[in-house]
Steps between C-alpha positions, in 0.01 A plus 500: 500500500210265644369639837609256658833523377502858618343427860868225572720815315335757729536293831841404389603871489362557883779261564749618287480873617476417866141555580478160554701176673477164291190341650349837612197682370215423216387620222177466262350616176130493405371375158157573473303297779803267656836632613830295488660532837857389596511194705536473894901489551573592135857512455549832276833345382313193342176579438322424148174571332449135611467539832267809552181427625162602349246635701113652438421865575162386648656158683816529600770302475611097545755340673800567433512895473672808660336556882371835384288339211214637670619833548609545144121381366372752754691779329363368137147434634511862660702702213431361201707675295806379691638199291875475719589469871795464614617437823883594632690534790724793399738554806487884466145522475420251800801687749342832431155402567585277810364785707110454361490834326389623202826489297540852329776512203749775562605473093335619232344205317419352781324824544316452196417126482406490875452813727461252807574121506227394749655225757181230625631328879375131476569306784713191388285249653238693321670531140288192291181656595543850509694562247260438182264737617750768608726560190263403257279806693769744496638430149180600354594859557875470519744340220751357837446392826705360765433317765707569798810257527408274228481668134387698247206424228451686247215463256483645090325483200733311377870257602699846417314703706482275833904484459555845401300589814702209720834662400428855510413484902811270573733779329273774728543325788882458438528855352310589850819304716706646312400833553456481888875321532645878320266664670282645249167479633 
């Protein structure tokens, strides 16, 4: 499958499994110095190979693409052997980390993919320019962030990776509810 093909499939599946709503989130993949990004108010329920904008590592993006253009060619320009971000609003993930704290996974993969979830506070009013600068930062030594009542982004080596990453904390966070509603930890 194209990479293209497999950037609409992966942000398809962030809506299909609940990580995402239908207009919510973004997602990009890097092929060699651009990155194709998915558009500003990309419906995941529509969205086609057609409508993904391309963007340059070293220049950004044009009109028409996802708000966080520039903080997804901060994390390539910073990491370059990241060639996926994805960006998701998991409920699970974003209720546990509402309080601004490190998010620490209570199951065992989560364990093992991610000791501690970091959580970055951006002020909304503050989001557009603070935001590149801040994940792209702390992804270069983590493979997930969150930033505190918005989302998760997760960054891999490859489209697998980023989503593996993305799903893996949602089912920690949830396994985490879980737990505290029968009182387990």
């Amino acid at each position: 499958m194209e990479i293209r093909q497999q950037l609409v499939q992966y942000y398809r599946w962030l809506r299909q499994y609940g990580n995402n709503d239908s207009h919510s989130g973004n997602a990009s993949v890097r092929d060699g110095d651009r990155f194709w990004i998915t558009p500003t108010g990309a419906c995941a329920d529509t969205l086609t190979v057609n409508d993904l904008v391309a963007c340059s590592v070293a220049r950004g993006c044009d009109g028409g693409a996802s708000l966080d253009g520039p903080l997804h060619q901060q994390v390539y320009r910073q990491n370059p052997a990241v060639t996926a971000v994805l960006h998701s609003h998991g409920p699970y993930t974003v209720a546990a980390t509402l309080n601004g704290e490190t998010f620490m996974p209570v199951d065992f993969e989560g364990q093992l993919y991610f000791p501690q979830v970091p959580v970055i506070t951006i002020p909304y009013a503050d989001y557009v320019a603070q935001a590149p600068a801040a994940v792209a930062a702390m992804l270069q030594s983590h493979r997930i962030t969150v930033v505190r009542g918005h989302g998760v982004y997760a960054a891999g080596e490859t489209l697998n990776l980023a989503y593996k990453w993305t799903c893996s904390l949602e089912l920690s966070a949830k396994t985490a509810f879980i737990a505290r509603q029968m009182g387990s930890v």
